[in-house]
C-alpha positions as CSV (number, residue, x, y, z in Angstrom):
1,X,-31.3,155.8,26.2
2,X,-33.9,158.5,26.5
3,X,-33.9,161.7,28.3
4,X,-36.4,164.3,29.5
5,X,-35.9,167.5,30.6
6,X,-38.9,169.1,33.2
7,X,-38.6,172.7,33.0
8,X,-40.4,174.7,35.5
9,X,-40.3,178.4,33.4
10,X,-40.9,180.4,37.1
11,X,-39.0,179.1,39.0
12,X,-36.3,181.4,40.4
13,X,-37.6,184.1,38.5
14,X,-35.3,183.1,35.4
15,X,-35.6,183.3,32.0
16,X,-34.8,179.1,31.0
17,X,-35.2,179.8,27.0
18,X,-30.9,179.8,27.3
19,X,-31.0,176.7,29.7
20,X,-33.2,174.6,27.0
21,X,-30.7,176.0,24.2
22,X,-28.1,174.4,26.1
23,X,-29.7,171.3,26.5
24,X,-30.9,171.0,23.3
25,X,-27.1,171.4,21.9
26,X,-25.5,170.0,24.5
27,X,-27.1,166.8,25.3
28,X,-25.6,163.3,24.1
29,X,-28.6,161.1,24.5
30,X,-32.1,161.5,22.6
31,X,-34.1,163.8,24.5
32,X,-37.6,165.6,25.0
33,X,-38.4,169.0,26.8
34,X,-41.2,169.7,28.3
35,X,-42.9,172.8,30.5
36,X,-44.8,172.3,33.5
37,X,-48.0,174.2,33.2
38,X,-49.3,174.4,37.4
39,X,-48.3,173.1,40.8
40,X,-48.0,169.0,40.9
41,X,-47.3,168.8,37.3
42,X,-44.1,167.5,37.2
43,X,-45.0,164.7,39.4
44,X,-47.1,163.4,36.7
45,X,-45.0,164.1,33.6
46,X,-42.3,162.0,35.4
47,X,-44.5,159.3,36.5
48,X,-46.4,158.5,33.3
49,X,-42.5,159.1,31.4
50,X,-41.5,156.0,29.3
51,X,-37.4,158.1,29.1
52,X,-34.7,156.3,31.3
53,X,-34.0,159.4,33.2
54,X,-35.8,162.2,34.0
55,X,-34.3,165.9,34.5
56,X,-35.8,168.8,36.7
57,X,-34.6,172.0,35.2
58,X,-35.6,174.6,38.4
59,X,-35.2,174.7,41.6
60,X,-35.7,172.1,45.2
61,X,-40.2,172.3,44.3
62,X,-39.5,171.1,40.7
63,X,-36.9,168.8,41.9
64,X,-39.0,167.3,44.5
65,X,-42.4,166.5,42.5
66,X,-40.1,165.2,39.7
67,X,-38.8,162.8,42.1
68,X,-41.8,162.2,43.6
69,X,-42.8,160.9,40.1
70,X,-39.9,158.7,40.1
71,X,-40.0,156.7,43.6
72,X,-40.8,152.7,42.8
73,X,-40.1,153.2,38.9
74,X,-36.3,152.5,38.5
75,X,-36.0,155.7,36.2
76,X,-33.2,157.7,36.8
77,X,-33.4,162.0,38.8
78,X,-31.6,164.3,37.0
79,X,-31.0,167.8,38.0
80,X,-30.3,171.0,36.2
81,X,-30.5,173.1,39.4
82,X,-31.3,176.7,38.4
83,X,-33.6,177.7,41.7
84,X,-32.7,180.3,44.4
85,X,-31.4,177.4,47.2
86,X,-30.7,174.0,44.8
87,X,-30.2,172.5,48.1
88,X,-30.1,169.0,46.9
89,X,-28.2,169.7,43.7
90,X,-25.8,171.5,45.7
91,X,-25.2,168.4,48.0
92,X,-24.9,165.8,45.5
93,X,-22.0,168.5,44.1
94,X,-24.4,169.2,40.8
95,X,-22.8,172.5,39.5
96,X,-25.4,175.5,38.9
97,X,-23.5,176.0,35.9
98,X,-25.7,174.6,32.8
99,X,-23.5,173.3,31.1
100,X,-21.8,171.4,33.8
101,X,-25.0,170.0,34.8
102,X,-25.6,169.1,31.3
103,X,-22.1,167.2,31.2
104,X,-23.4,165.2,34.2
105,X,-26.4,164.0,32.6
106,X,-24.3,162.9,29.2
107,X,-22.1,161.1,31.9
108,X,-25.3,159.4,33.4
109,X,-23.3,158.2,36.7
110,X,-25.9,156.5,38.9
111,X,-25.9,156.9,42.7
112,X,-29.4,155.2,45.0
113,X,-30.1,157.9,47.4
114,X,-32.5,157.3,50.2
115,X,-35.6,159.6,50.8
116,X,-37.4,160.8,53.6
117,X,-41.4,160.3,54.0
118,X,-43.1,162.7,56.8
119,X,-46.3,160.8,57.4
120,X,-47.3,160.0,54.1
121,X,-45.6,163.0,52.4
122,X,-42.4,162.6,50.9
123,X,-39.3,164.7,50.8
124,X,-35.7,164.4,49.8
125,X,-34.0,167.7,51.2
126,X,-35.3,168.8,54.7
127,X,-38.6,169.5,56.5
128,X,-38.7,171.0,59.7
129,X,-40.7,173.3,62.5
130,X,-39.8,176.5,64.4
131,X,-38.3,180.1,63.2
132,X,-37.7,179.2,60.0
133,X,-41.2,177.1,59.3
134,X,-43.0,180.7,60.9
135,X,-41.1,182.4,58.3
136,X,-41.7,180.3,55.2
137,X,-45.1,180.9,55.8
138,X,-45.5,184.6,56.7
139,X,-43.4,185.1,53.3
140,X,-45.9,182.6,51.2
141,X,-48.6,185.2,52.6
142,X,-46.6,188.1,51.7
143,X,-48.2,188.7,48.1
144,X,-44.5,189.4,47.2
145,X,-41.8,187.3,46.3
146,X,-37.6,187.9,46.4
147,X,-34.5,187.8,48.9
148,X,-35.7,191.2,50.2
149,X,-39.3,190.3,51.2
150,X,-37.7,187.1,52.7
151,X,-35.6,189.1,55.1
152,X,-37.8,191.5,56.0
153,X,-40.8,188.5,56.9
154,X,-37.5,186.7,58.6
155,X,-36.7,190.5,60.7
156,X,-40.9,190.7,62.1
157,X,-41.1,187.4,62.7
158,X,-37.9,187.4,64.8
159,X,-38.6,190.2,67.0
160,X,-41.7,188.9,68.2
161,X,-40.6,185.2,67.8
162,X,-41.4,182.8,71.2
163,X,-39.1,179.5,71.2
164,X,-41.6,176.1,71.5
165,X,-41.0,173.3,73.9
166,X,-40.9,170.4,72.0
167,X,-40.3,166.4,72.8
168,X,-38.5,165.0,70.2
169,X,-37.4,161.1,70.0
170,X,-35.3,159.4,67.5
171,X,-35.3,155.9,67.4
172,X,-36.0,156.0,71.0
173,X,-33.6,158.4,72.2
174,X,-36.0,161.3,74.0
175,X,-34.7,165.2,73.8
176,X,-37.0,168.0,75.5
177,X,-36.8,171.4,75.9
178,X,-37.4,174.9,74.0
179,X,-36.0,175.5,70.8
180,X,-35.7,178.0,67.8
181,X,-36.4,175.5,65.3
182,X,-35.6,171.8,65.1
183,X,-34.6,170.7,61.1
184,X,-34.9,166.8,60.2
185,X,-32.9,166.5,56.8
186,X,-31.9,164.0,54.4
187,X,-29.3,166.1,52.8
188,X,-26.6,168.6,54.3
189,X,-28.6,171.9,53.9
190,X,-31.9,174.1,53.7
191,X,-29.8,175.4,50.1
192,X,-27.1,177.9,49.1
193,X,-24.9,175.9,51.5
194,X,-26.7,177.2,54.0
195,X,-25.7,173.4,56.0
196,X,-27.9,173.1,58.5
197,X,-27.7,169.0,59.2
198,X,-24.1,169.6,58.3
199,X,-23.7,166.1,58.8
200,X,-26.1,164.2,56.8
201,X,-25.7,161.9,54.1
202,X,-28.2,160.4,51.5
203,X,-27.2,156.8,51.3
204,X,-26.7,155.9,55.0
205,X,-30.2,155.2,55.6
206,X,-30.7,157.6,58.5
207,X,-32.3,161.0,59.1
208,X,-30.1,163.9,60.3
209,X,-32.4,165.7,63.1
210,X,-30.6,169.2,64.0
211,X,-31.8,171.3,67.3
212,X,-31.0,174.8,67.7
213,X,-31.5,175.7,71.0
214,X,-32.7,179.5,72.1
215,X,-30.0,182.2,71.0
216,X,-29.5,185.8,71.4
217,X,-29.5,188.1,68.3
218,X,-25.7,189.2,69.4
219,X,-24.9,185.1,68.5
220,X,-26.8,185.3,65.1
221,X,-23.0,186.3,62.8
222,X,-21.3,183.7,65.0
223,X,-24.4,180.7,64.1
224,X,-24.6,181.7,60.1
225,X,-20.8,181.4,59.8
226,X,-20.9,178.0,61.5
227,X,-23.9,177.4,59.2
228,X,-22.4,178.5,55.8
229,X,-19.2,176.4,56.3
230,X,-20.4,173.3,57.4
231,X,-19.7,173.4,61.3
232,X,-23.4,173.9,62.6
233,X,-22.8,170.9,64.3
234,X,-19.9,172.2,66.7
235,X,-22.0,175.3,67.8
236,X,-23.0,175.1,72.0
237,X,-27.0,176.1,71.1
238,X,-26.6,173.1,68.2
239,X,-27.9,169.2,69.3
240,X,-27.5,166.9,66.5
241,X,-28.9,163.4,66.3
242,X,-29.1,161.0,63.7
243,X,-32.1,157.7,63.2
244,X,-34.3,156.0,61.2
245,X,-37.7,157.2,62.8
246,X,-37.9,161.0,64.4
247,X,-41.0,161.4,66.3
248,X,-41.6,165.5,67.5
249,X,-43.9,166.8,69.6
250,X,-44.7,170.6,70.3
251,X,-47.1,172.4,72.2
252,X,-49.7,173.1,69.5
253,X,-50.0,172.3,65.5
254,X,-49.0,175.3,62.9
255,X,-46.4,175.9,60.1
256,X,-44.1,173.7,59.2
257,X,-42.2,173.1,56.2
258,X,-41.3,170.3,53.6
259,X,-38.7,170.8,50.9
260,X,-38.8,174.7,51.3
261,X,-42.8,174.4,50.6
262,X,-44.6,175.7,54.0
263,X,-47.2,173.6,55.2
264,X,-49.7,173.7,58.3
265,X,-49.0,170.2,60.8
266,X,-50.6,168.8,64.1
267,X,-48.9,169.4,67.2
268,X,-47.5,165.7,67.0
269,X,-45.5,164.7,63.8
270,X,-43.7,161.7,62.4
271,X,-41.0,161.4,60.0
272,X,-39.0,157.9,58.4
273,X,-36.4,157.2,55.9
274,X,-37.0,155.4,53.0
275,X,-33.3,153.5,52.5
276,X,-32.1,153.3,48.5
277,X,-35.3,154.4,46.8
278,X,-34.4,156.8,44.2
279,X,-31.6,156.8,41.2
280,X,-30.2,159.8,40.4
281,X,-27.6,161.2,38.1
282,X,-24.2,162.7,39.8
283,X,-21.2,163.9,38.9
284,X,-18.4,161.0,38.1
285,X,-16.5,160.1,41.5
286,X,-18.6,162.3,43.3
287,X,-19.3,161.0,47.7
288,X,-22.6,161.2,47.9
């Protein structure tokens, strides 16, 4: 059995010359490391890959075109998460700790996982529209990177921030009204356990669609608590429903994002599950 390892050497702004040490003396099976060299790369290292399994070293953007390579070729995802959110490592309980990851590659424990497709574009984590699409954009613009640029884009954009009205059916089920941002995920979180679809699970063949209705800033330490240990769903300004086909409409097109990657989207957008697509590598008796 055969294993390659994708390394992304930017993302998270880390050095991986220790990670591919690890690897390299750590890993059971026969192995191969190679370094992506520009956006989209990864999709097609995977997809042209003759190895069983195939490992993203970086973060949720390496992850995701790695799987992308992946979907429809019965090779194995693996993950060595070592990005700044790791949300879908974090929610199939892969430790951010090398070595641990490394251990659950040796173990190569297979789970099917479902993925989501929003028109045509996959994703495997979340994609959604609202606050937080606004502010992965203004920070993509920002010329700087970093948790501190982050906040302060997050800080602007909130102060001048108007909620949409949105229309949003799943599986015929209509909800409208204004909203802060509405998140449509396939795992738990956005990343760092940051659970927004606190509720979601990849293998039951449904989309977790989580609305968060208009809030004051005096609410915001009350809502991240909720969100950081899993209880977004019990909040009052929370809606939470779960389908197979989430239709949302707002009142004009604009950011949106996919995987953590910000992207610009009609005012009317469409997004499936794809049941069981993907194979992926977890830790031994792990729930996915």
């Amino acid at each position: 059995m055969k294993v390659l390892f994708v390394v992304n050497p930017l993302s998270g702004g880390k050095d991986k010359s220790k990670i591919v040490r690890q690897i390299q003396e750590g890993c059971k099976h026969p192995l191969e490391v190679v370094y992506t060299e520009r956006p989209g790369h990864a999709v097609d290292i995977a997809r042209e890959s003759s190895a069983d399994a195939v490992v993203a070293v970086g973060g949720d953007g390496t992850v995701s075109e790695v799987a992308k390579g992946l979907i429809g070729t019965g090779k194995a995802l693996g993950i060595i998460p070592c990005g700044s959110g790791d949300g879908l490592a974090l929610h199939l309980g892969i430790s951010r700790n090398s070595r641990k990851a490394i251990q659950t590659i040796n173990s190569f424990n297979i789970a099917v996982m479902d993925h989501g497709v929003l028109g045509d574009k996959p994703f495997f984590c979340t994609t959604g529209v609202g606050f937080d699409a606004e502010v992965a954009w203004r920070f993509s613009k920002a010329g700087t990177r970093g948790l501190w640029t982050y906040i302060s884009e997050a800080l602007k954009t909130w102060r001048t921030y108007v909620p949409d009205t949105y229309t949003i059916t799943v599986d015929g089920s209509k909800w409208e009204g204004r909203a802060e941002m509405v998140t449509v995920g396939n795992v738990n979180q956005w990343g760092n356990q940051a659970r927004i679809t606190s509720l979601a699970s990849v293998t039951d063949g449904l989309l977790d669609v989580c609305i968060v209705k208009p809030f004051h800033s005096i609410e915001i330490p009350v809502l991240a608590a909720k969100l950081l240990d899993g209880r977004a769903h019990t909040s009052g300004r929370v809606e939470m429903f779960k389908g197979r086909h989430v239709e949302i409409r707002r009142s004009s097109g604009g950011p949106a994002h996919l995987d953590g990657d910000p992207i610009l989207l009609d005012d009317f957008i469409a997004a499936d599950v794809i049941p069981a697509s993907l194979r992926v590598i977890v830790p031994t008796n792990k729930r996915i």
